[in-house]
N, C-alpha and C positions, 0 to 999 in steps of 0.2 A: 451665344453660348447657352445652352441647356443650364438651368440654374436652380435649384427649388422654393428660391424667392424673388423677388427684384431685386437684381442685387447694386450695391452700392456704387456709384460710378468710378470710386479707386476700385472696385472689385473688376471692371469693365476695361480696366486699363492695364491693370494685372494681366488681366487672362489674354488678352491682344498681345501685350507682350512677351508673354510664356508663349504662345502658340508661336508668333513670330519667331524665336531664338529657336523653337522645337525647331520649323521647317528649315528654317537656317544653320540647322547641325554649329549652335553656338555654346560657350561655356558662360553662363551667367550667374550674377551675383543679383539677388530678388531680396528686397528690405520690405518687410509688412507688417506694422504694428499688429502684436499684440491686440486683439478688440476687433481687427478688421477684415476678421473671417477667411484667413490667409487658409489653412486647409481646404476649402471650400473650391476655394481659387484655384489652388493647385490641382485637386479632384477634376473643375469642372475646364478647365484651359487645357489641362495633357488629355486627359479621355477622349476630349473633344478633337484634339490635334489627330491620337492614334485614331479615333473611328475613322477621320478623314483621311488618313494615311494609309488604314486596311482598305477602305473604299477606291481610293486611288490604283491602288495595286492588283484590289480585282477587275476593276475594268480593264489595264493593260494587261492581264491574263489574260481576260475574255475575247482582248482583239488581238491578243497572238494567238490563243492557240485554234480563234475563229479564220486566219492567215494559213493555221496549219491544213491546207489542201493540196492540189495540185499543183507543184511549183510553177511558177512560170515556165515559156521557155525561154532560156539564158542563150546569150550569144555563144557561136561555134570557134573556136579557136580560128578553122580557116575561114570564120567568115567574113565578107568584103569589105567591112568598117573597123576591121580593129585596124588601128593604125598601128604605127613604127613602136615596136617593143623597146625602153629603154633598158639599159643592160644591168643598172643597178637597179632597178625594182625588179619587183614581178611581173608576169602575163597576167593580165585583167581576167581571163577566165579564170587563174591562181586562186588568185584574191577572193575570187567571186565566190571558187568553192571552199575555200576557208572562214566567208564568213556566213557562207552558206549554212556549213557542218557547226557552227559554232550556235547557229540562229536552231540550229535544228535539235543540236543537245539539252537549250536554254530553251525550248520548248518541251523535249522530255521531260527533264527537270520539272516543267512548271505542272505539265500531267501527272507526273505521280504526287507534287507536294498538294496538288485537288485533289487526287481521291482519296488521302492520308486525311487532308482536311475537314473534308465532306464525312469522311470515316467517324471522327470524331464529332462533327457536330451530331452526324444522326443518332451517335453511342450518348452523349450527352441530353440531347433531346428526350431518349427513352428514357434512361435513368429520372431525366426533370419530370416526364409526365406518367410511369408506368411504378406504378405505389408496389404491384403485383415483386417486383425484381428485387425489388429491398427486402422483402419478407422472402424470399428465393434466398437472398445471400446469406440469409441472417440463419433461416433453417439450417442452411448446408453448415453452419457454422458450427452450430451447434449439435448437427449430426455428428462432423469431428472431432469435438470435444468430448463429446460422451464416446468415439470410438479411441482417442489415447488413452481414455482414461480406464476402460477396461484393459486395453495391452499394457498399460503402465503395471496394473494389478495382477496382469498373467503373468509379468516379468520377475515381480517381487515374488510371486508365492514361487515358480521353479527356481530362484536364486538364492531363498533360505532353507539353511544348513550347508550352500556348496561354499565352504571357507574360501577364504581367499588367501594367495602365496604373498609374501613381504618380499619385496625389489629392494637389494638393496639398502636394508635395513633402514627405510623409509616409510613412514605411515601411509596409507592408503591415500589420501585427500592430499597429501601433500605432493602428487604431480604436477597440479595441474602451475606449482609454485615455478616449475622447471621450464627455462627459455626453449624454445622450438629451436630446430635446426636452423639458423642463418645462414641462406643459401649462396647468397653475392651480394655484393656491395650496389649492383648495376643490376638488382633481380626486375621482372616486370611488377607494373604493380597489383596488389591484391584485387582480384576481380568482385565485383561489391557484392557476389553473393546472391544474383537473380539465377535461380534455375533458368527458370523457362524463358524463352526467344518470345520476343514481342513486336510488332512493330511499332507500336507506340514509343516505346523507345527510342529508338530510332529519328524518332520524328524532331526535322529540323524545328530549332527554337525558334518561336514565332516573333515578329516586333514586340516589345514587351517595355515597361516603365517601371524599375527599379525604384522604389519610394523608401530613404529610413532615414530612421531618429535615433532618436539615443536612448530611450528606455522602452521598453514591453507596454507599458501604460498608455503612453504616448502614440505607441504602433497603434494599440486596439483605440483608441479614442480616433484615430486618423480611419480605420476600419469601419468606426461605426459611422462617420463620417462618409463613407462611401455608401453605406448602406441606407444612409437617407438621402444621399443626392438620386438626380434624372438618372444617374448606372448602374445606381446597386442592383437591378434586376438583371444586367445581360452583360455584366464585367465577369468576366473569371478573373479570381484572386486570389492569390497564395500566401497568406502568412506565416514565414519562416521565423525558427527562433532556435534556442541552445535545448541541448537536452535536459538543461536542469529546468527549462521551462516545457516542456513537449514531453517527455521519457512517464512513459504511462503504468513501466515494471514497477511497481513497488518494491520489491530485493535491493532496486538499484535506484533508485532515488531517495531511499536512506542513506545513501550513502554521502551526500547533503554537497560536499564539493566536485564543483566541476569538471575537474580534472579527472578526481577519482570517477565519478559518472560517464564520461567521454571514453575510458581507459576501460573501464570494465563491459560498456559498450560493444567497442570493437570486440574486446578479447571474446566474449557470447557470441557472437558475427566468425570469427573464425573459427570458433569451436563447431560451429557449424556446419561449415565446411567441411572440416577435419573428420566430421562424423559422416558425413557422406564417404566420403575417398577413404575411411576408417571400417566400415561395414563393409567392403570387400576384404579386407585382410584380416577379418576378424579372428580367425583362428589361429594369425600366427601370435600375436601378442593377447595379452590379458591387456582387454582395453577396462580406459577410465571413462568413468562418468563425470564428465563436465556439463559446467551450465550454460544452456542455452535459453534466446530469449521466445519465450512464446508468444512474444506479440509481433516478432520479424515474421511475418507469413506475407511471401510475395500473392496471393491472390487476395489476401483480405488487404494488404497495403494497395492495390489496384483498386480495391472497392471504395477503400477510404481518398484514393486519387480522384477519381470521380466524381465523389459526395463535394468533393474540395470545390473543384471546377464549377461545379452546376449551383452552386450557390454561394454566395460573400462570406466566407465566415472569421472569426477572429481568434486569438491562440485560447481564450478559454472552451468556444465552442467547437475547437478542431480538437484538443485534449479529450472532452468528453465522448464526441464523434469516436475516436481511437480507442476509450475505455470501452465504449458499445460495444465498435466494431470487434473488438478484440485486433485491431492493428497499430503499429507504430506512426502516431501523427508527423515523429521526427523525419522519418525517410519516407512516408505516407508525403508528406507535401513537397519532398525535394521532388518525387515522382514527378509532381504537377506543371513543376519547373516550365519544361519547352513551352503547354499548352498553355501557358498562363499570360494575360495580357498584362495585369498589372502583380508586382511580386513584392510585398511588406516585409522590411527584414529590418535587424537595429547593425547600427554603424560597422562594427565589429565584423560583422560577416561579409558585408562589402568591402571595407579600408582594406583587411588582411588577408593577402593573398593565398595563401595556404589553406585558410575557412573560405574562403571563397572555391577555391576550383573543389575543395572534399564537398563542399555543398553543390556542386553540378552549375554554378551561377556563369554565364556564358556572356560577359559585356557589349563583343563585337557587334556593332550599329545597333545598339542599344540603347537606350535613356535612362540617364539616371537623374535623383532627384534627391539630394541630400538635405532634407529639413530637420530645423533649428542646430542649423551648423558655423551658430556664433565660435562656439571651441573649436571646429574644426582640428584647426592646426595644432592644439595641445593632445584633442583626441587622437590624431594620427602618432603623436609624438609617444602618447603614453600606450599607447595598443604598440608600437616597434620600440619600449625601451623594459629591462628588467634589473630587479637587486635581489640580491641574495645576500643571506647574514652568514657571519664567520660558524654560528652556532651550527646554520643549518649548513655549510659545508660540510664543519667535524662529521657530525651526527649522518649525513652524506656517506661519507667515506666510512664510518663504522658501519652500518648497515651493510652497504654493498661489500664490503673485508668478510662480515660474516656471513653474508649469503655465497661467496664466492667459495669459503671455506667448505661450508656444508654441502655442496652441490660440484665440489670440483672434478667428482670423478661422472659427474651425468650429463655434465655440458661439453658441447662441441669444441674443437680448435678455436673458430672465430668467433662465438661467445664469450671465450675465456680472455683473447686476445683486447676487443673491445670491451669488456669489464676494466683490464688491468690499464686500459689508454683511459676510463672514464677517473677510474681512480688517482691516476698520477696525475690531471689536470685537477683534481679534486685538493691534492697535496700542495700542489705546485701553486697554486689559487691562495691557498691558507700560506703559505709561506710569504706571499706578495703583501698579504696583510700585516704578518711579522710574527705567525705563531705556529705552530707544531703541529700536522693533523690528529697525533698520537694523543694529544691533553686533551681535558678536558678544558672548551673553549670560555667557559665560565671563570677558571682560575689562572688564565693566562694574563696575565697585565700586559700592555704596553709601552715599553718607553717614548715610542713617540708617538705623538698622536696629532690629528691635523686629517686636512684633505687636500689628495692630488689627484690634480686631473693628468691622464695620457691618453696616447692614440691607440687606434686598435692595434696596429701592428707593433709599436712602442710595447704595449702590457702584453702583447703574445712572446714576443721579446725577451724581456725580462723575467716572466715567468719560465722562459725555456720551453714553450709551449707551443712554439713556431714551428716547431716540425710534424706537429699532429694535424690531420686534415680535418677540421670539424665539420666539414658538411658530411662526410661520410658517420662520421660520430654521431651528428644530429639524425641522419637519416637512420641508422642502428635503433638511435631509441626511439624513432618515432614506429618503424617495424616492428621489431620484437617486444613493445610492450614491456621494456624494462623496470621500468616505476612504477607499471601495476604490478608485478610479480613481487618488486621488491618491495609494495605495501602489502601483501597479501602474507609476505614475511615476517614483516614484523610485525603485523596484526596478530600472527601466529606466536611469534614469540618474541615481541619485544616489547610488550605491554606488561609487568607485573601482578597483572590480575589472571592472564593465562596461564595456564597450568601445563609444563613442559617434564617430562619421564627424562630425571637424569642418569643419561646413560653415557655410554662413550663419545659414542657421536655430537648429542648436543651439551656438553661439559662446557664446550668454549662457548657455550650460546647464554651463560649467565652470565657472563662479563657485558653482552649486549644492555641485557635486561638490568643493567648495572648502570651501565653508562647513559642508558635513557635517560633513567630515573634520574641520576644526580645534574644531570641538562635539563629534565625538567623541574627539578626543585631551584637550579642554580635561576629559572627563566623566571619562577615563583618569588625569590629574595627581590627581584631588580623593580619590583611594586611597580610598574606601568598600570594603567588601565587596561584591563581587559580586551583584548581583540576579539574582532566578530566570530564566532562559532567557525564560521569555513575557513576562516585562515587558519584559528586556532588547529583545526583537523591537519590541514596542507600540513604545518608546520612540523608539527608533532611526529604526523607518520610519515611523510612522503615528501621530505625536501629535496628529494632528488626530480621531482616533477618543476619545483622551482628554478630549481638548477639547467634543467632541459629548456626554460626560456632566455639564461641568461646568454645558455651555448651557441641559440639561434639568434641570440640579439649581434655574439659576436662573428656573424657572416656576412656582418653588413658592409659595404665597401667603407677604406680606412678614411679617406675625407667627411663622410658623414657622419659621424658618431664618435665619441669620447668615452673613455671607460673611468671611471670615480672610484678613487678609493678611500674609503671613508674610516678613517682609525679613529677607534674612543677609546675609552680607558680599558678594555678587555676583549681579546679576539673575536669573541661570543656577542659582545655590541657593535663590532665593526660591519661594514657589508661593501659589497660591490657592487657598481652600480653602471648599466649600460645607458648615456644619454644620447638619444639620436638626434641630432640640428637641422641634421634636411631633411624637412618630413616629407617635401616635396617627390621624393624617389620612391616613395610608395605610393603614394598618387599619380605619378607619372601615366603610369599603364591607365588607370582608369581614365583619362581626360583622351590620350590617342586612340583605346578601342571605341569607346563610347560614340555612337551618333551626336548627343548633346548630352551636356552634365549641367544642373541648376544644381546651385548651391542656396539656401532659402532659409531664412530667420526672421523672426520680430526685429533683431536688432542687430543689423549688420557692420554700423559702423566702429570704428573708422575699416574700411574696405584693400586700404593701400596694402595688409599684412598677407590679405587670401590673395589680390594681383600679384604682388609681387615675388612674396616668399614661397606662395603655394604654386599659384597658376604659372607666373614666365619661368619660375626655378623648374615646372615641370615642362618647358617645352612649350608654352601654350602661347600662339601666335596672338601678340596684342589685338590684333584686328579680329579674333575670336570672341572675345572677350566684351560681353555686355553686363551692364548695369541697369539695374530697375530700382528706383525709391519709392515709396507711395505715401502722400500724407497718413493723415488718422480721419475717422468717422465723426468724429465727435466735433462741436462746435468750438471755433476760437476760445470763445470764454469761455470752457470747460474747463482748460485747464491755465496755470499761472508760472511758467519757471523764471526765477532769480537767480543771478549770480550777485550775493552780498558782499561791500570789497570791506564795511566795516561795523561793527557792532555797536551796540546801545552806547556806550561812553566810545567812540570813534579809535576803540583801537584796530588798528589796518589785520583785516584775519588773512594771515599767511601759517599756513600749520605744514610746516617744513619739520622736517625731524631734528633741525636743529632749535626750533622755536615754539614748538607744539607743547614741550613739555612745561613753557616758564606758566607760572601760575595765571596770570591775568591772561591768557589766552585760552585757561578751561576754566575762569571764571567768566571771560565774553560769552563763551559757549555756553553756559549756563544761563547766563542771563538771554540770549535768543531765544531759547526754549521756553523758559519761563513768560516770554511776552507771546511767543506763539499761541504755548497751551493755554492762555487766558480767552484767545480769540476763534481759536481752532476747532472745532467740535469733534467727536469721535476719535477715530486713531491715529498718530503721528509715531511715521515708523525714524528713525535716527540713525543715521548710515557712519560707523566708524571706520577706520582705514584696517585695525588690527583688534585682535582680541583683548593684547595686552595693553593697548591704549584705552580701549575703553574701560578696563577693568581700571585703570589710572585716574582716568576723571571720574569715573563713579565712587570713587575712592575719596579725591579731592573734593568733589560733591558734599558727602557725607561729613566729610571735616567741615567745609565751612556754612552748612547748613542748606545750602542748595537746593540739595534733594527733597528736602523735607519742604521747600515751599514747589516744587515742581508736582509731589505726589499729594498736595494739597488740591491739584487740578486735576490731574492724570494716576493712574494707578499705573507703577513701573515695574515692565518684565524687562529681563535679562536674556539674550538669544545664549539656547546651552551650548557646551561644546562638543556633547556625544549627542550624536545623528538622533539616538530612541528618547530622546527625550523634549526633541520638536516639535510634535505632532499633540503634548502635552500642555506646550507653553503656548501654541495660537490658540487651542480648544482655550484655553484660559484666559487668553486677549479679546478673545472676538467676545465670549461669555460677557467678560466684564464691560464692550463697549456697548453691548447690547442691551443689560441691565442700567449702563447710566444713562442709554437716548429713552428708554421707557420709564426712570422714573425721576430723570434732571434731578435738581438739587446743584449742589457746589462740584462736584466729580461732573467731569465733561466727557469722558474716557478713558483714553489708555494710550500711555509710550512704551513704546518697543524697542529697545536699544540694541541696533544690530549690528555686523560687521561684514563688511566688502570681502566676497567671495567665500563667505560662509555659507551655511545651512537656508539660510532665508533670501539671500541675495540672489537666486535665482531657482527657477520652478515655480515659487509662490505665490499665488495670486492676494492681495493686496486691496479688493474690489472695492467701490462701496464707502462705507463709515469705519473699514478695517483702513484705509491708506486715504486718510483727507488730504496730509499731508509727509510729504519724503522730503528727510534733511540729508544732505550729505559732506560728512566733517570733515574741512579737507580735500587731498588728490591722493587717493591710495596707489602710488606708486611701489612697484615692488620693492623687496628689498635687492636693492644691486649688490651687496654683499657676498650674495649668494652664489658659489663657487660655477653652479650650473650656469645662472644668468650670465656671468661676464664669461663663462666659455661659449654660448650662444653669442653676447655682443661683441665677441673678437669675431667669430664665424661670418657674423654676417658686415663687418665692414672690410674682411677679407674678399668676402667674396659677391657682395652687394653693390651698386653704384649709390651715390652720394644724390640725395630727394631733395632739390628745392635748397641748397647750399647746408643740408643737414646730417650727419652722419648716419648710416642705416639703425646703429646701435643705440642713438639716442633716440631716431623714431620707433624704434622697439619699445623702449622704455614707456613712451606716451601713449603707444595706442594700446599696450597690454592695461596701462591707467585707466585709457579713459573709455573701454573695453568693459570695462569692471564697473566704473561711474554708469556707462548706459544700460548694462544688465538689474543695475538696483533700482534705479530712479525709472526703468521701463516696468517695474513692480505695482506701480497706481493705476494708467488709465486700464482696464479694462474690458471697458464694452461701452459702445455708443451715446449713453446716457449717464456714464461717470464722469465726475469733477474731483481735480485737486493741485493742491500748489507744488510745487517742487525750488529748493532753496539749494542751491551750490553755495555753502560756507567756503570760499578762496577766492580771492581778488584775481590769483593767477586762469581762473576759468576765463576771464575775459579777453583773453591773451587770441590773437585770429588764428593761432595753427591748433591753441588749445580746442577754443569754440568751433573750429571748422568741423571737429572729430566727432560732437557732439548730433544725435539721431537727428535730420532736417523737420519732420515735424515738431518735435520739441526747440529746436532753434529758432526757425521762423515766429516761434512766439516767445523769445526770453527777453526778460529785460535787465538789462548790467543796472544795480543800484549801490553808487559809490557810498551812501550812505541808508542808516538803517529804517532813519524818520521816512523817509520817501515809501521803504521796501513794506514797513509796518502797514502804515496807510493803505498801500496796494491790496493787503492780507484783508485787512477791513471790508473792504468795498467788495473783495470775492465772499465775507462771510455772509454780505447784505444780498448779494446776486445770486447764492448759496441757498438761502432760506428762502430769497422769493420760485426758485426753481423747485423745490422741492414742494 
């Protein structure tokens, strides 16, 4: 394997593997620590797999269509050796020219996808070497620009003083608020707006390696990653992404949420349209001036295709490329789609099928490669599940009442028809919670309150709701643009800083800008914390855009998903909520088009939740299904994991939620700490199960003086619980361990008191003198309380077989545990040449189904220490092997 170093022999074993499962068209699950250059791996095992597989392919081109000559000559019907025709097959000369005409098409076929091919590399090649062509496109670019821009100016000077006529007794600007004609329920779909015929287009999608992750960050570090292996020179590569990260208009990327960017998106892309097929009819209507985007130009989106192709590049230097070019990187790189060999996208675009085909992504025998897809299964869960609050129902329904009012004599039959069905599910909805859509949801109380789970067809049911078709509903709003017209409404008038001319028509439109306001003050009393800016936006203007995911959450078939109803003490705090159980149905599709799918993480285990609930729930033949582990780089003795079964004075550490909270069990814990930090240098991170637990012993800490002999050694940060204020509190750990290994004295570092599945428990890296040593307090089990969890663990021993004499539902419970245990405690080693201990506080860790779950590298080295003297001792001896290494 092409590699840009030596690579490590689990590197060598990796990519054997990966290549093997490629050619095998298998579904694999790939485990590679953190530290042991798992990217790399993946880079250089697929590349390597696809060059051998385009290689393969052009030689059995070159010996068909080197075959395509003079046929032979075939035998004659009457001639001497055909023997006796049986009556149920065919005559052999049949056959012969059937598979004659078949051999002869699949060689046409194979001529034109060469010279399509040939087409493009020589267009690619010139582009790579011809500097001349870039300043060519760039001129011309700029010829156009200075040519709109004097017709722009020849337009305004003959346009001023020719007044314009009032439609309608409607403002000028406010057309563009008015839904288009809906033409059928069954219309074709919107053609995407290429003028001009290409054949690139056209061109069959080539074998290609589908690579994502979970965040933008991660894509581009995986990108630059290519760009220093043996491929970055002669890979085509496409980094796809959302247009809040890609969208180059600045008009529209003020607009800060994505929905509303997505929305106002298409509606420029139609108006487009509209304006071609508008300029022949110009003189029968007074046309409007709508906005269209001037970065959609199918010839400079061709140029920016190109640029894409002929060189690696990542979403920050495909954004800039697009600002240059004056073209959209967003539809600029779906162009590049067919020709691309390998295509960078984050989860979301692949898992969800509807971002999938609008994005041109075509799976059939294709590879895909989903890395760091430990959540998997919750990611799939959470991109096919929605809520919605009682508030933004109301607020729903008042909007669209008053847009309906203002506008009812300029909208169509089937506009108005599909408004009044969007609305009655909007009422019908608020009544299932138990309040009025007509209130205000603020001052509606509840008498009862609780949560019930039902099924979909159950809550269609009972809401009375069962006779509306929502996929044609959902389809309505995803066509017509409903939720940006009716943001663009109440932008106009339902904000009390716009200034609206009361006249007849909008009289009733102060009772809007009425009812905002007292939903937005009533949302201001209820003292939350502040939500992120983009929701806050969603929330405020465009709840109906929320509302449009709950609608499509409810088309889901009735076995797999539950609908939540969640009553507090006021309609306005209540919400609905769609949870999906089988995420397996949306993966489905992608495991049967797919050639091969890898599934790939630093820390995969336990493995039995992605077999059984993702992979065989989808159909996926056992014998499909590979496994790859790989130890770590790093030496035995680097690192040290303990399972501790009891503390300094032998009391047995079991932190059950029934025994966690007695006092002598957060004063053991206290006293562990206190012997660590004496011996432990640098940082010690402290893994709690909950927020509210830890805030409990830091509590108890401080009362019985604890704390004040722990920050005697270690200087103690608290992990916060709003996300901006993380990135505050490591700058300030890492600071303070760095100033005590430079000037010693009594302070040895710094403890970090964090908690399981929060902010620091995964992403983080831990390197170094920042993570000497990971405690982890306890077995952070979820809470099974949780209305969702036990309608999941009814789901799956419904319809799950029984693991090893075990219920499906209680192996749920332990591996979403110990799932959470491996993503903290995989926070220390990370790279070759780090050291550190790792301590499991619970005697229950030594349990074989628990430790089985536990990542094999870290197992292979743990040691169970019934007692604390032995475990202490052990901490010693790695502080002595510690300082001699260093």
């Amino acid at each position: 394997f092409p590699f840009p170093y030596a690579p490590y022999r689990i590197q060598e074993q990796f990519m054997q593997a990966l290549y093997a499962a490629l050619e095998a068209g298998r579904v694999g699950i790939f485990e590679s620590p953190t530290g042991t250059g798992k990217s790399l791996s993946l880079i250089c095992g697929a590349l390597s797999w696809l060059r051998d597989w385009e290689e393969k392919r052009r030689q059995e081109e070159e010996r068909l269509l080197a075959q395509d000559g003079p046929s032979p000559p075939r035998a004659r019907p009457d001639s001497a050796d055909t023997g006796p025709v049986s009556p149920t097959r065919d005559p052999d000369w049949v056959t012969a020219f059937v598979q004659n005409k078949e051999e002869r098409d699949r060689v046409d076929r194979l001529k034109e996808e060469h010279i399509r091919r040939k087409k493009r590399e020589d267009s690619l090649e010139k582009i790579r070497h011809n500097v001349q062509l870039k300043y060519a496109a760039k001129r011309k670019r700029c010829e156009e620009d200075e040519a709109k821009r004097l017709l722009q100016l020849s337009k305004e000077a003959l346009s001023q003083g020719a007044g314009e006529g009032v439609l309608d007794q409607l403002d000028h600007n406010e057309d563009e608020l008015i839904l288009a004609e809906y033409e059928s329920d069954d219309e074709k779909k919107v053609v995407s707006g290429l003028e001009e015929d290409d054949d690139d287009l056209e061109e069959e999608h080539v074998t290609k390696i589908y690579y994502c992750s979970r965040t933008h960050s991660q894509l581009s570090q995986f990108v630059r990653e290519v760009q220093k292996s043996p491929f970055g020179k002669d890979t085509r590569l496409v980094s796809l992404g959302s247009r809040q990260n890609l969208c180059v208009n600045e008009e529209v990327r003020r607009l800060g949420a994505l929905q509303l960017i997505n929305d106002h998106c298409m509606e420029m892309q139609k108006n487009k349209h509209e304006k071609k097929s508008g300029e022949e009819n110009e003189g029968k209507k007074r046309r409007v001036t709508r906005a269209v985007c001037p970065f959609y130009s199918y010839e400079q989106m061709q140029f920016l295709r190109d640029e894409v192709l002929v060189e690696v590049k990542d979403i920050e230097q495909l954004v800039s490329l697009g600002r240059e070019a004056k073209a959209c990187p967003y539809y600029g790189s779906r162009f590049a789609i067919p020709a691309a060999q390998l295509v960078v996208l984050p989860y979301q675009m692949l898992l969800h099928e509807p971002t999938r085909n609008a994005a041109g992504i075509k799976l059939k025998d294709q590879v895909v490669i989903i890395d760091e897809a430990h959540n998997l299964i919750d990611t799939i869960t959470c991109i096919h599940s929605a809520e919605v609050s009682g508030s933004q129902l109301c607020c729903a329904h008042s909007q669209l009442s008053q847009y309906m009012e203002r506008y009812r004599k300029r909208l169509k039959a089937k506009n108005l028809m599909y408004i009044k069905q969007i609305l009655y599910l909007l009422e019908r909805f608020v009544a299932m919670l138990g309040g009025n859509v007509n209130q205000n949801p603020g001052c509606q109380a509840l008498s009862q309150t609780g949560t019930v789970l039902k099924s979909i067809n159950d809550f269609l049911f009972q809401s009375q709701t069962d006779n509306i078709n929502l996929f044609k509903v959902q389809r309505y709003c995803e066509k017509s643009l409903i939720s940006r017209k009716l943001f663009g409404f109440v932008e106009r008038y339902g904000g009390p800083a716009s200034e609206v001319k009361i006249n007849k028509e909008n009289q009733k439109l102060a009772g809007l800008q009425n009812f905002l306001l007292t939903l937005q003050q009533s949302s201001d009393k209820e003292g939350d914390p502040p939500v992120e800016a983009e929701h806050d936006q969603l929330r405020a203007a465009s709840p109906l855009m929320q509302i449009e995911g709950f609608l499509s959450a409810l088309t889901n078939a009735n076995q797999d998903g539950r609908v939540i109803l969640n009553r507090q003490g006021t309609v306005g705090q209540s919400s609905l909520k769609f949870l999906l159980l089988n995420p397996a149905v949306h993966f489905a599709k992608v495991v049967e088009e797919c050639r091969a799918v890898i599934i790939a993480g630093g820390t995969m285990q336990p493995v039995a939740d992605f077999r059984e609930q993702l992979l065989c729930c989808a159909g996926v033949d056992p014998a499909r299904i590979v496994e790859f582990s790989c130890g770590h780089v790093i030496p035995p003795e680097n690192i040290l994991p303990i399972i501790l079964c009891s503390g300094p004075s032998n009391q047995q550490l079991e932190f059950t939620y029934q025994t966690r909270d007695l006092p002598q069990m957060m004063d053991e814990t206290g006293r562990i700490l206190c012997n660590l930090c004496n011996v432990i240098p640098g940082g010690v991170v402290c893994f709690f199960p909950s927020y509210e637990y830890e805030k409990q012993v830091y509590g108890h800490w401080e009362q019985t003086g604890l704390l004040s002999r722990l920050a005697a050694k270690k200087k103690i940060f608290q992990e916060p619980k709003k996300a901006n204020q993380v990135e505050q509190v490591l700058v300030e750990y890492a600071k303070c361990i760095k100033r005590c290994s430079q000037t010693g004295g009594q302070m040895t570092g710094a403890l970090l008191l964090s908690v399981v599945g929060g902010k620091m428990s995964e992403g983080i890296n831990f390197s170094d003198d920042l993570g000497r040593c990971v405690i982890m307090v306890g077995m952070p089990y979820p809470n099974i309380r949780s209305p969702e969890l036990q309608e999941k663990m009814t789901w799956l021993d419904k319809t799950m077989p029984r693991a090893a004499g075990q219920a499906p539902s209680r192996v749920l419970i332990e591996n979403l545990c110990m799932k959470a245990v491996n993503q903290s405690i995989g926070r220390a080693i990370r790279h070759q040449k780090d050291f550190a201990s790792i301590l499991l506080l619970d005697h229950r860790y030594a349990r074989p189904a628990i430790f089985n779950k536990l990542p094999q590298w870290i197992r292979e080295r743990t040691q169970v220490k019934p007692a604390f003297g032995s475990a202490f001792a052990e901490l010693r001896k790695v502080r002595t092997h510690q300082i001699c290494y260093q």
